[in-house]
VOPAGU-2260 file (C-alpha; in pm, 1 decimal, decimal comma):
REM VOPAGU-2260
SITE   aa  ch    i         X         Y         Z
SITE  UNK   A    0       0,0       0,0       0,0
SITE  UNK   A    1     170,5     344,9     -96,5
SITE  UNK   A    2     158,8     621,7     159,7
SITE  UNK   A    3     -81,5     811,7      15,2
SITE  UNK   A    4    -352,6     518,3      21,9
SITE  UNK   A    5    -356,5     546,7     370,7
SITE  UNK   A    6    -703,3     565,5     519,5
SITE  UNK   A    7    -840,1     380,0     175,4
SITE  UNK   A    8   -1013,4      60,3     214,7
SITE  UNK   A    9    -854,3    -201,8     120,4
SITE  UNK   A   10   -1119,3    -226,7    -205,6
SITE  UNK   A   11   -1019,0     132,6    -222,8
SITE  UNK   A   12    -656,2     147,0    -275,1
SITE  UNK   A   13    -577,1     151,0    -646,2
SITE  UNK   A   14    -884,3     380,9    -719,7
SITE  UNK   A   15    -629,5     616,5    -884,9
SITE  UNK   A   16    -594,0     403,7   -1087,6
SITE  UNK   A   17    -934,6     298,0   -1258,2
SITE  UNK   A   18    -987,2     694,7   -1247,0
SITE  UNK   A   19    -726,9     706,0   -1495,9
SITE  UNK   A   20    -949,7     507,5   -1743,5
SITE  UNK   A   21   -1187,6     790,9   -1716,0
SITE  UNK   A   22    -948,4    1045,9   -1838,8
SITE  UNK   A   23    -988,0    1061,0   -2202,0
SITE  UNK   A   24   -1338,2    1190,4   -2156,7
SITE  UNK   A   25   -1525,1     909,9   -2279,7
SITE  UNK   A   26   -1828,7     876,7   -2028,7
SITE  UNK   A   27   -1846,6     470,2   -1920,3
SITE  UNK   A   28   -2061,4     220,7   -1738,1
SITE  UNK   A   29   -1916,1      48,6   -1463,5
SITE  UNK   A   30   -1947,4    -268,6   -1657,6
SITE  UNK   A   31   -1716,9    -151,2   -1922,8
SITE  UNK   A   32   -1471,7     -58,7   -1669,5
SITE  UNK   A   33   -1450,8    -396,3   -1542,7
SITE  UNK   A   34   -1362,8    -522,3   -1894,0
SITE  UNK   A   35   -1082,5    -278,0   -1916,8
SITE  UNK   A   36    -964,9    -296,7   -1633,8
SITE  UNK   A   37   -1004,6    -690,0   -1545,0
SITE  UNK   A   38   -1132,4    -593,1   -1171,4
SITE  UNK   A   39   -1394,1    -745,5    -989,0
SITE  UNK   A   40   -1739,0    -584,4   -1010,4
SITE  UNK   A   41   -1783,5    -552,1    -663,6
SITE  UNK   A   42   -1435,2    -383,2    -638,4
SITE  UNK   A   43   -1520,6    -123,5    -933,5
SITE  UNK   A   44   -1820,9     -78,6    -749,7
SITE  UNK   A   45   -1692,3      43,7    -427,3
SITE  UNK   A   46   -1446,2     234,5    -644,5
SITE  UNK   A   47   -1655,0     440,5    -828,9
SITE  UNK   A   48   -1869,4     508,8    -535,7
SITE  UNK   A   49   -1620,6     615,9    -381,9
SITE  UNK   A   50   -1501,4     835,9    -707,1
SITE  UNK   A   51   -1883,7    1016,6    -703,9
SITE  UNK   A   52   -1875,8    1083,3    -356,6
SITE  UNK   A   53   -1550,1    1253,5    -357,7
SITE  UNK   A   54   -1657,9    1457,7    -665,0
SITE  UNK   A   55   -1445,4    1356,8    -924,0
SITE  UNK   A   56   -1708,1    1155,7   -1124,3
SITE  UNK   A   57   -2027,9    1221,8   -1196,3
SITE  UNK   A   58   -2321,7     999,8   -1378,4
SITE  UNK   A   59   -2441,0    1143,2   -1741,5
SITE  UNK   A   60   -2667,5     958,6   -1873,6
SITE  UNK   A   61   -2783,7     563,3   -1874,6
SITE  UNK   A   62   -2626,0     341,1   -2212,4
SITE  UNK   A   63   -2873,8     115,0   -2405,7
SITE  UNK   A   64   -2990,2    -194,9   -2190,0
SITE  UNK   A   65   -2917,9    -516,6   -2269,7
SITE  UNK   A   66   -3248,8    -627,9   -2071,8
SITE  UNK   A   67   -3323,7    -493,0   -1744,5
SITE  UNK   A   68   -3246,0    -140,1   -1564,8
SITE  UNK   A   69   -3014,9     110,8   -1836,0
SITE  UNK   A   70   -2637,2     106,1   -1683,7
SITE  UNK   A   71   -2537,1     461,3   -1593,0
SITE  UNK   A   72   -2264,7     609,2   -1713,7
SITE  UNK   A   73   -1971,8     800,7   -1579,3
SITE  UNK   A   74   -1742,5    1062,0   -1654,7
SITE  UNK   A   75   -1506,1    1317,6   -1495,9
SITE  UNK   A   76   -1680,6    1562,1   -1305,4
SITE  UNK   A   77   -1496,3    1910,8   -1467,0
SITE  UNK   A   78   -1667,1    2169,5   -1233,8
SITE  UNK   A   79   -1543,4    1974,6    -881,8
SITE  UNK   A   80   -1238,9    2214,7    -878,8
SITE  UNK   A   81   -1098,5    2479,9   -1025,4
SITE  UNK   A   82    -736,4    2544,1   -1160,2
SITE  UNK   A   83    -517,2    2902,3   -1124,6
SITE  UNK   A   84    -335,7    2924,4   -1426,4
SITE  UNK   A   85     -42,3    3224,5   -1449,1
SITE  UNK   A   86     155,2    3336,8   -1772,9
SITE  UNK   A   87     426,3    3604,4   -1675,3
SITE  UNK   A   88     586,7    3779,6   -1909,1
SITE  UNK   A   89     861,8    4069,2   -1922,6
SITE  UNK   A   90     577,3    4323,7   -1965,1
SITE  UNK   A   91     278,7    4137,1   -1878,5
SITE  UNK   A   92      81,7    3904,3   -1677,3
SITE  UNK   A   93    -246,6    3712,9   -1743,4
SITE  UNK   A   94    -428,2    3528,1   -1485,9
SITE  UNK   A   95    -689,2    3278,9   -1537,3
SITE  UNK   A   96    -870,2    3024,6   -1325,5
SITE  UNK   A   97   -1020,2    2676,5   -1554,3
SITE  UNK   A   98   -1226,0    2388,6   -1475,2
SITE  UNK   A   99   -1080,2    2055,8   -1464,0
SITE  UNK   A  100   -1111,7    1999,2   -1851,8
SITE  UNK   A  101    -901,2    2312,8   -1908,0
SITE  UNK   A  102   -1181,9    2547,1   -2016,2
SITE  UNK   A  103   -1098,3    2883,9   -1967,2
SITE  UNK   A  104   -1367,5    3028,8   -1727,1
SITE  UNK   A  105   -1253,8    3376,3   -1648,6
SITE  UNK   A  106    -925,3    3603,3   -1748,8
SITE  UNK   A  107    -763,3    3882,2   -1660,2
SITE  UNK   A  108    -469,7    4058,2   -1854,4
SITE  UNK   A  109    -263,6    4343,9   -1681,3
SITE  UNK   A  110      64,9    4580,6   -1754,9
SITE  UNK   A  111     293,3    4405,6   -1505,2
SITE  UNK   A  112     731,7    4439,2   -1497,2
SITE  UNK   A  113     861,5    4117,6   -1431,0
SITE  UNK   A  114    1160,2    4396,8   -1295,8
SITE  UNK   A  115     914,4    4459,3   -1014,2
SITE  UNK   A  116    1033,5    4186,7    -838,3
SITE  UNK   A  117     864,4    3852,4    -705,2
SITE  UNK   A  118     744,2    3994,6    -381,7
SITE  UNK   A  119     516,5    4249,8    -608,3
SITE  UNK   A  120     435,2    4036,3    -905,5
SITE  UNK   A  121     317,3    3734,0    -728,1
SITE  UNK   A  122      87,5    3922,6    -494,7
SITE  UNK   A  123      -5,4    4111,7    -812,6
SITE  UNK   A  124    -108,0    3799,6    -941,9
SITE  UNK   A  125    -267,7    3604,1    -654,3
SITE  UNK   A  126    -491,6    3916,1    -592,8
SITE  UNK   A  127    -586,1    3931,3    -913,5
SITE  UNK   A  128    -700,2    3492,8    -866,1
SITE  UNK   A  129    -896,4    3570,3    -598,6
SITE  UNK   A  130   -1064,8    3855,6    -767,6
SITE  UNK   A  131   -1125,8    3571,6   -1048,7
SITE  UNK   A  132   -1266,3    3305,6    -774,7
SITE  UNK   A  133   -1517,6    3603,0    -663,5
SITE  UNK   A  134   -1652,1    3697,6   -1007,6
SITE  UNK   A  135   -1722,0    3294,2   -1026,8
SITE  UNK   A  136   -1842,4    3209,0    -749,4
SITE  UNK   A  137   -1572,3    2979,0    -685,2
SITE  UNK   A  138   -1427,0    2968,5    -340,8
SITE  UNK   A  139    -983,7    2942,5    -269,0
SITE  UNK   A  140   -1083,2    2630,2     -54,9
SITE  UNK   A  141   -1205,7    2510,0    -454,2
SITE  UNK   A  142    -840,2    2555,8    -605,7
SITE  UNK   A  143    -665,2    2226,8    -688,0
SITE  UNK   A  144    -376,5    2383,3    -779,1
SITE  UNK   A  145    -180,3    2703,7    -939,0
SITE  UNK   A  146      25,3    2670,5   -1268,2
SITE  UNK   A  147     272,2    3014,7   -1333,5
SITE  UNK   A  148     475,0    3007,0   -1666,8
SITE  UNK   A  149     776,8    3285,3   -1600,3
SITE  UNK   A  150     973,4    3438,1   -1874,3
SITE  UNK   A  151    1331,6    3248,0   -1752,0
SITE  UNK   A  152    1491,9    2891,4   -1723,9
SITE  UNK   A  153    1311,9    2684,2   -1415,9
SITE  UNK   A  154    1448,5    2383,3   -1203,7
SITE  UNK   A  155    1137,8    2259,4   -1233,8
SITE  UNK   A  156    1153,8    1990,7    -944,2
SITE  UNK   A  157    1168,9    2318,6    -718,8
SITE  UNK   A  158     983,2    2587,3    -865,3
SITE  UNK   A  159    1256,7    2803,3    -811,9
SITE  UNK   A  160    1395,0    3031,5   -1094,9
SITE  UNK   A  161    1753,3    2972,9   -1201,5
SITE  UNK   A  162    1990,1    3290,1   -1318,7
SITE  UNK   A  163    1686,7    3418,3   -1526,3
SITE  UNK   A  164    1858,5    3687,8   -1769,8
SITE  UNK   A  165    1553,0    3950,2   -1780,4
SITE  UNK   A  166    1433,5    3879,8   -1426,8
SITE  UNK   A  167    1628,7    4044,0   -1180,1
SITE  UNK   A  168    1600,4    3957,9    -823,3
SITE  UNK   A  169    1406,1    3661,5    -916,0
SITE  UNK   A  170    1711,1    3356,9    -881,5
SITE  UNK   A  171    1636,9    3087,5    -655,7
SITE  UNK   A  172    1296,1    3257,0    -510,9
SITE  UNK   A  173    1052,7    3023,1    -355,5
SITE  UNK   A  174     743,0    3112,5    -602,0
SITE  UNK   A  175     571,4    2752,8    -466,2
SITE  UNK   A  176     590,8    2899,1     -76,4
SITE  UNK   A  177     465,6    3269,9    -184,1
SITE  UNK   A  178     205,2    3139,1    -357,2
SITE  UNK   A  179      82,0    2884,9    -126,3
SITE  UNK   A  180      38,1    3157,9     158,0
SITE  UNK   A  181    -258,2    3236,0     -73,0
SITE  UNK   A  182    -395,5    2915,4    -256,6
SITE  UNK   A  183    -370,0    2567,1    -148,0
SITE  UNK   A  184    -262,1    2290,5    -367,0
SITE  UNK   A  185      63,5    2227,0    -539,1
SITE  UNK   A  186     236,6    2526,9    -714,8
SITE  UNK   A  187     385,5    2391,1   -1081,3
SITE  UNK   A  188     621,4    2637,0   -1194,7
SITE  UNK   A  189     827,8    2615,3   -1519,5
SITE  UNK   A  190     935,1    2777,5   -1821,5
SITE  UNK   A  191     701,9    2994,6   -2049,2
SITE  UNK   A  192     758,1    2813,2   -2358,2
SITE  UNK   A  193     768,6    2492,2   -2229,2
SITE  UNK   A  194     391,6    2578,1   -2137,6
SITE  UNK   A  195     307,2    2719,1   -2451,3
SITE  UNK   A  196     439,4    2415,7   -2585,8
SITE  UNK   A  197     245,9    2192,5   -2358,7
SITE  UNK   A  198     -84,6    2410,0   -2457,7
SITE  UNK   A  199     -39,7    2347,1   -2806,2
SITE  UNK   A  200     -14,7    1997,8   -2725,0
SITE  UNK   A  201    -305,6    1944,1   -2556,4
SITE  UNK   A  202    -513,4    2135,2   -2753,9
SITE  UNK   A  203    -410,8    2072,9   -3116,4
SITE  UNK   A  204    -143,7    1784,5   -3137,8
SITE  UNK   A  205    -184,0    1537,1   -2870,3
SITE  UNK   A  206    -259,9    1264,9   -3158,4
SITE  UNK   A  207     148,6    1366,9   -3319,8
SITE  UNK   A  208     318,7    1298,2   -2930,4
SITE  UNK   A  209     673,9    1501,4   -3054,2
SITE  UNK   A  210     586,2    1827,5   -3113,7
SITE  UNK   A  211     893,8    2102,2   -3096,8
SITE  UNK   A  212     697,1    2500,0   -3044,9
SITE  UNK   A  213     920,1    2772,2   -3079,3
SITE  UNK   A  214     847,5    3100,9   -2986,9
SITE  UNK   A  215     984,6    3406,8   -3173,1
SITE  UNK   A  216     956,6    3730,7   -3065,1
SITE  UNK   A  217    1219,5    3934,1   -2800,0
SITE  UNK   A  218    1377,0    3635,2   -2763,3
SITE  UNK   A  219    1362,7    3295,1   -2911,7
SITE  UNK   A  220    1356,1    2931,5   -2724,2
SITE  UNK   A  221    1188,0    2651,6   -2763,1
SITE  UNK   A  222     975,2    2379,7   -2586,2
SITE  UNK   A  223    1019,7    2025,2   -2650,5
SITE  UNK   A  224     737,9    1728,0   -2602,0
SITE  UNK   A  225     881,9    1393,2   -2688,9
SITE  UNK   A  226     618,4    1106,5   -2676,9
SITE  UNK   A  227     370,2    1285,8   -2537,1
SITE  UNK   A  228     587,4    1446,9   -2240,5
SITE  UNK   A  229     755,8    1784,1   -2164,4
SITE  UNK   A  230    1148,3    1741,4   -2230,2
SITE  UNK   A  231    1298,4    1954,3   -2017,1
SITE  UNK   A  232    1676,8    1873,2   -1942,7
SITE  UNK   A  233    1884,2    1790,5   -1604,9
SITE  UNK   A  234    1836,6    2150,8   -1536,9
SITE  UNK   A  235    1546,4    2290,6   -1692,5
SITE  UNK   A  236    1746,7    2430,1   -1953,3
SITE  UNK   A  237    1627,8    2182,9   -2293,5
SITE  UNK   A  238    1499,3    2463,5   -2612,5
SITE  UNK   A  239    1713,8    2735,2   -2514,4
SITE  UNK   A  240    1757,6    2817,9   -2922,7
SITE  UNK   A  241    1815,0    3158,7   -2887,1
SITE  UNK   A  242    2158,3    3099,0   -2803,8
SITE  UNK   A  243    2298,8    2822,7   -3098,5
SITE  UNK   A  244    2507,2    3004,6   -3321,1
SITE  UNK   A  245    2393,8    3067,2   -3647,0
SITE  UNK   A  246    2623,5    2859,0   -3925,1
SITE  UNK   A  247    2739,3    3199,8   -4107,9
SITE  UNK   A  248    2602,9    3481,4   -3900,1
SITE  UNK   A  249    2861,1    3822,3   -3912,3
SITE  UNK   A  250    3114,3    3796,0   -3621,8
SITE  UNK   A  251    3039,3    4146,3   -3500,8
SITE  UNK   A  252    2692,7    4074,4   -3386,5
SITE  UNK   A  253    2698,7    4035,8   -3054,6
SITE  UNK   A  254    2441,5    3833,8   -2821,9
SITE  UNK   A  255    2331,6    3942,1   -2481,5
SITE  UNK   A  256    2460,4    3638,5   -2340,7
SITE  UNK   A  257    2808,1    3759,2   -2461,9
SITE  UNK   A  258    2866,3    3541,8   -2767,5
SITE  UNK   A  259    2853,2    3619,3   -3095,7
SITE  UNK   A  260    2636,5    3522,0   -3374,8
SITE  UNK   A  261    2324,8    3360,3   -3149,2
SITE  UNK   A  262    2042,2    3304,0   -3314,3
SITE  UNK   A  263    1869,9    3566,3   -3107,4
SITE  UNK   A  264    2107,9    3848,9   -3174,3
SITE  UNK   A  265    2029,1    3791,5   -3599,2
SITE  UNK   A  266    1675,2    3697,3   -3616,0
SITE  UNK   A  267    1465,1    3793,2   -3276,8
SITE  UNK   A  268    1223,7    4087,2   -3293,2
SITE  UNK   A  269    1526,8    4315,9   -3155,0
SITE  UNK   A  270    1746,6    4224,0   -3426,1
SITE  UNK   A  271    1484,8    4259,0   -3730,4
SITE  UNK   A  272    1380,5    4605,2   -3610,5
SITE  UNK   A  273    1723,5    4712,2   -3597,2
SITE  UNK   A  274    1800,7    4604,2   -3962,1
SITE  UNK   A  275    1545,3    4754,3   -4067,3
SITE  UNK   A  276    1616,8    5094,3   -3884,5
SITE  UNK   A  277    1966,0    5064,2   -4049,9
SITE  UNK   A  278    1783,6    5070,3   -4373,3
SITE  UNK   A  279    1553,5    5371,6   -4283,0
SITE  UNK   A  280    1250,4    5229,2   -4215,2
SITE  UNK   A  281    1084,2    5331,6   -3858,9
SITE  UNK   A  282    1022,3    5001,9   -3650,3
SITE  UNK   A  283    1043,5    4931,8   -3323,6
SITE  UNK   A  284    1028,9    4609,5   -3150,6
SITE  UNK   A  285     835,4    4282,4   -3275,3
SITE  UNK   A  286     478,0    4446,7   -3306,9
SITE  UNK   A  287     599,0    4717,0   -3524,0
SITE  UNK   A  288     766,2    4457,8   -3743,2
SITE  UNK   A  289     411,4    4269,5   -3796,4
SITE  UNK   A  290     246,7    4592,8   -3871,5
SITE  UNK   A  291     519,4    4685,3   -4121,2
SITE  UNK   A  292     451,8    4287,5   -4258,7
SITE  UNK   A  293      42,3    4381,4   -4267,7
SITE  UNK   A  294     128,7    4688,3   -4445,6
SITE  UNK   A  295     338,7    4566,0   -4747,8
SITE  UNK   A  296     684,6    4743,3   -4641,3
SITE  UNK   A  297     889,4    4488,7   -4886,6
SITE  UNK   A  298    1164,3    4552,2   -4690,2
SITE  UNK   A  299    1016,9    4369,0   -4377,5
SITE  UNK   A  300     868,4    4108,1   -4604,7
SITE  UNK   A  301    1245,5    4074,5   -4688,3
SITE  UNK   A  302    1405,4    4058,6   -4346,4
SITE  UNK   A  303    1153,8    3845,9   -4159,5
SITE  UNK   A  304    1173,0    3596,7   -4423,7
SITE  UNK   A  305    1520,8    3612,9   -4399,7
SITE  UNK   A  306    1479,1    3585,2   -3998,8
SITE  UNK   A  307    1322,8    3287,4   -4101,3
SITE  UNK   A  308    1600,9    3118,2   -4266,5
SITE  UNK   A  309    1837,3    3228,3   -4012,5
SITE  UNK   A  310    1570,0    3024,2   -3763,2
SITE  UNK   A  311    1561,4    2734,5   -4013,0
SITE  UNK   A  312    1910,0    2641,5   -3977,0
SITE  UNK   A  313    1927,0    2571,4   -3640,8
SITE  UNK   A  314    1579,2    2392,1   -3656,8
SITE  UNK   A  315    1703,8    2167,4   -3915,7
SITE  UNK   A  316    1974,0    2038,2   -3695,2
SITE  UNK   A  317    1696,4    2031,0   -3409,3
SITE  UNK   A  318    1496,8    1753,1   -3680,6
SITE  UNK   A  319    1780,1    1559,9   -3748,3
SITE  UNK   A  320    1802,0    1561,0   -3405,8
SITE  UNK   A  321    1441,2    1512,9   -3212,8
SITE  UNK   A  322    1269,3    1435,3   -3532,5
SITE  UNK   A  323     914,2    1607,9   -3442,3
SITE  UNK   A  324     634,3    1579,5   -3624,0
SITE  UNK   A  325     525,6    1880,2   -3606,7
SITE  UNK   A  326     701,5    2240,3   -3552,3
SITE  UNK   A  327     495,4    2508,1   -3459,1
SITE  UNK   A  328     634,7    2851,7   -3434,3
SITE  UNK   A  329     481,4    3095,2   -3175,9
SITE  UNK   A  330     563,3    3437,4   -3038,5
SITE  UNK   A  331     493,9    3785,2   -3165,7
SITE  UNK   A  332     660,4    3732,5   -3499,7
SITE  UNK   A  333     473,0    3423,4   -3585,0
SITE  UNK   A  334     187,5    3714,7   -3639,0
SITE  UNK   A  335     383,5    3803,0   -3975,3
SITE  UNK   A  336     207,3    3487,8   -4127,7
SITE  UNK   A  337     344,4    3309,6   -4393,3
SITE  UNK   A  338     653,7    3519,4   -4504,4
SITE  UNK   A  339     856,0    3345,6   -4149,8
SITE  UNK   A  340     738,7    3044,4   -4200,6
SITE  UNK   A  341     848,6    3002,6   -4578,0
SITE  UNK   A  342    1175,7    3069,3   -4467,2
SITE  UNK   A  343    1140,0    2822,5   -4182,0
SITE  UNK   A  344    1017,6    2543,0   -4461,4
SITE  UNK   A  345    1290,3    2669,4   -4688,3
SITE  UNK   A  346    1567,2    2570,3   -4509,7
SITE  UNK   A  347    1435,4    2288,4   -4283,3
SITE  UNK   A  348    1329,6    2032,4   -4580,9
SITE  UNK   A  349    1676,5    2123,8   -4796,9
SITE  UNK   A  350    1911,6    2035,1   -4484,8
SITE  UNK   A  351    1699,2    1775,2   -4284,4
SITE  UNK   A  352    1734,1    1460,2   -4338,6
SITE  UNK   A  353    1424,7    1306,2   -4611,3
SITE  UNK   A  354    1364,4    1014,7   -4364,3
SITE  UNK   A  355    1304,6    1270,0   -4059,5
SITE  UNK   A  356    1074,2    1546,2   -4317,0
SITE  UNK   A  357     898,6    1262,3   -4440,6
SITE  UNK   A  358     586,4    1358,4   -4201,9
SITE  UNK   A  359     724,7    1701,8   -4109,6
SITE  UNK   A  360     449,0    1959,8   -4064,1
SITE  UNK   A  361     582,4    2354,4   -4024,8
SITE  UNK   A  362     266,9    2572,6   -3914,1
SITE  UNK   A  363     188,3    2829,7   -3725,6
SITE  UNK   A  364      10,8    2843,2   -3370,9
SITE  UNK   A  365    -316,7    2740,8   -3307,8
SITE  UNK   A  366    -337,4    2810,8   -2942,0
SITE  UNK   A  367    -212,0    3143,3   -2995,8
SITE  UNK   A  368    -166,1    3354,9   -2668,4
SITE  UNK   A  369    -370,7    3121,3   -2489,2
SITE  UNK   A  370     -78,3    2844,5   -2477,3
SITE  UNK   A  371     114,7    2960,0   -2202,4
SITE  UNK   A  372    -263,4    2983,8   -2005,7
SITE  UNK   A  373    -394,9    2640,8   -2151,3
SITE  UNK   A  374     -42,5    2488,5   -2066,7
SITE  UNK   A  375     -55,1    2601,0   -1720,5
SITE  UNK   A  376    -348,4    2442,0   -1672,0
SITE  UNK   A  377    -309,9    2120,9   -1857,4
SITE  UNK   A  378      88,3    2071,2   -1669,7
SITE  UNK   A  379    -186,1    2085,6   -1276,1
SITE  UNK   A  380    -403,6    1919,1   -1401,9
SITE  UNK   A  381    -212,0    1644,1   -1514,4
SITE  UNK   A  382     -51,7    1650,1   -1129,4
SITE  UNK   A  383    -346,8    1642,4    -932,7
SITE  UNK   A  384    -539,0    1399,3   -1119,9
SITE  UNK   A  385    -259,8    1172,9   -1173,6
SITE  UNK   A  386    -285,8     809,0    -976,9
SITE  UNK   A  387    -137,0     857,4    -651,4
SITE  UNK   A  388    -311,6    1232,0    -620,9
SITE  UNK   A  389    -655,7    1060,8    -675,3
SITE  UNK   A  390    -623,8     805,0    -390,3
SITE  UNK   A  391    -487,5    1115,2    -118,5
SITE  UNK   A  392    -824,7    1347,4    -303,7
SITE  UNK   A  393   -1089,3    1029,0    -214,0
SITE  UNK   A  394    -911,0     938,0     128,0
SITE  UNK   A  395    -987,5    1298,8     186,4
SITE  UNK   A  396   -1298,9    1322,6      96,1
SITE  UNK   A  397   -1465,0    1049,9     218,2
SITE  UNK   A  398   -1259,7     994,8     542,9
């Protein structure tokens, strides 16, 4: 018996388990859960009893009778908690709170400094969650858990921010602790791409499992899901493409990191705007780049797709590498459409291997600015309702 089944039943323990069945939101009778899952009937009884009393099922319907009384059928219960899902980013912060499916119920966006500090941006945050929980009803005692995507590398096992670059006064801070003195539950922390990565998963490519999302914009980095999972290093550090030099790039240009010829210092936002500055046209930063895209300046068309070439050569290596089946490129610049992404696809096929294009699909985000919200969500989710969560949630609830 694991530690957390203490206070189960012995016909109990191991309900984590069968609740998994339930996950792919097909609703089931208890008789077809016995044939997947090989238990007694009397055991998936007491099991899903157990599983509707503590919330996390609930009947929907009856299936077609086979002679007699309709069997009910079962399926996770979304609305039993709710979820506090945070996406910080250098100039911004949204806030939502989801139900247990990973619907967006309620969002807030605000002008926020990740230079304020921790002390001020979390408490920004959390008061803007319970502000959320108000407008919907929904009590802090209802939070399962709080997801916060930060703009900087993660030890994810911690929480705690490691040497972020455009954080200051944010290394090794306790975000799980500060957070927790408002909102029970477990506190997920980790990287903002890696959860716009995992958004995009879950909501568009969960039938593809590897799935490499890059995000282009100030910066660029990428998040990795291999086989269905988020890949994120020893030290939290996996995607950091924004920092692999570019095969050819001038030696002058000089990274903020310190080394020359990064990927980021010849095709992020930054870098674009600055070319094209050189050249005479006004443009600042990555939205003024899009705009100039939207309006036909030809030399933006040129530059971005030229950005995208520059991107393309380190993602072909990344193929040959990971072999995804799907890229998707995110960020502010992935706004400029098409003309990025033919110079992703221009490069990628002609220096990846045929074997790992074969399948290859280069698009453009679906999730959008939702991901980092919707990946948030999805990375608690997947904690609290994972096997050994369940069984401590039902001892709880029906101690």
């Amino acid at each position: 018996m694991t530690a957390v089944s203490v206070g189960l039943p012995p016909t109990l323990v191991g309900t984590g388990d069968l609740f998994q069945l339930m996950r792919d939101g097909r609703p089931r009778t208890r008789g077809e859960l016995a044939q997947l899952s090989s238990l007694a009937r009397s055991t998936i009884t007491a099991r899903v009893d157990a599983l509707l009393l503590s919330g996390l099922l609930q009947p929907v319907g009856e299936a077609a009778s086979t002679g007699g009384r309709p069997p009910t059928r079962f399926a996770i219960n979304p609305h039993d908690r709710v979820v506090l899902a945070i996406d910080l980013g250098a100039s911004h912060a949204t806030v939502a709170i989801t139900d247990m499916s990973g619907e967006v119920l309620g969002q807030r966006t605000v002008d926020s400094d990740i230079a304020d500090g921790p002390v001020t941006v979390l408490d920004r945050v959390a008061a803007i969650g319970v502000d959320l929980l108000g407008e919907h009803d929904r009590s802090i005692d209802e939070v399962a858990g709080v997801g916060i995507g930060v703009p900087g590398p993660v030890e994810h096992a911690t929480g705690r921010p490691a040497n972020p670059p455009i954080m200051p006064g944010w290394h090794d801070v306790d975000i799980p602790a500060h957070l927790n003195r408002h909102f029970p539950g477990p506190v997920l922390v980790d990287n903002d791409v890696n959860l716009m990565a995992l958004g995009e998963y879950v909501t568009s490519w969960e039938s593809s499992r590897h799935l490499l999302l890059v995000k282009v914009a100030t910066g660029i980095g990428a998040g990795i899901v291999a086989d269905g999972r988020l890949l994120r290093g020893a030290l939290g550090s996996a995607g950091d493409l924004g920092h692999v030099q570019v095969a050819g790039a001038p030696d002058d240009v000089v990274c903020r990191c310190g080394n020359v010829g990064c990927l980021e210092a010849v095709a992020a936002g930054p870098a674009i705007a600055a070319k094209l500055r050189a050249g005479g046209l006004d443009v600042e930063g990555s939205q003024g780049i899009v705009d100039a895209v939207a309006a036909g300046e030809i030399a933006a068309l040129q530059a971005v797709r030229e950005a995208g070439r520059d991107l393309g050569t380190v993602l072909a290596t990344c193929v040959n590498l990971l072999n995804p089946s799907v890229i998707v490129i995110g960020g502010k610049l992935s706004e400029a459409g098409e003309y990025l992404l033919a110079g992703v696809r221009e490069v990628v096929y002609q220096r990846s291997l045929p074997l790992a294009t074969h399948d290859l699909r280069i698009v453009s985000t679906a999730a959008g600015t939702q991901g980092g919200i919707l990946g948030a969500s999805a990375m608690v989710i997947d904690a609290v309702l994972s096997p050994r969560a369940v069984d401590a949630y039902v001892a709880q609830r029906t101690a």
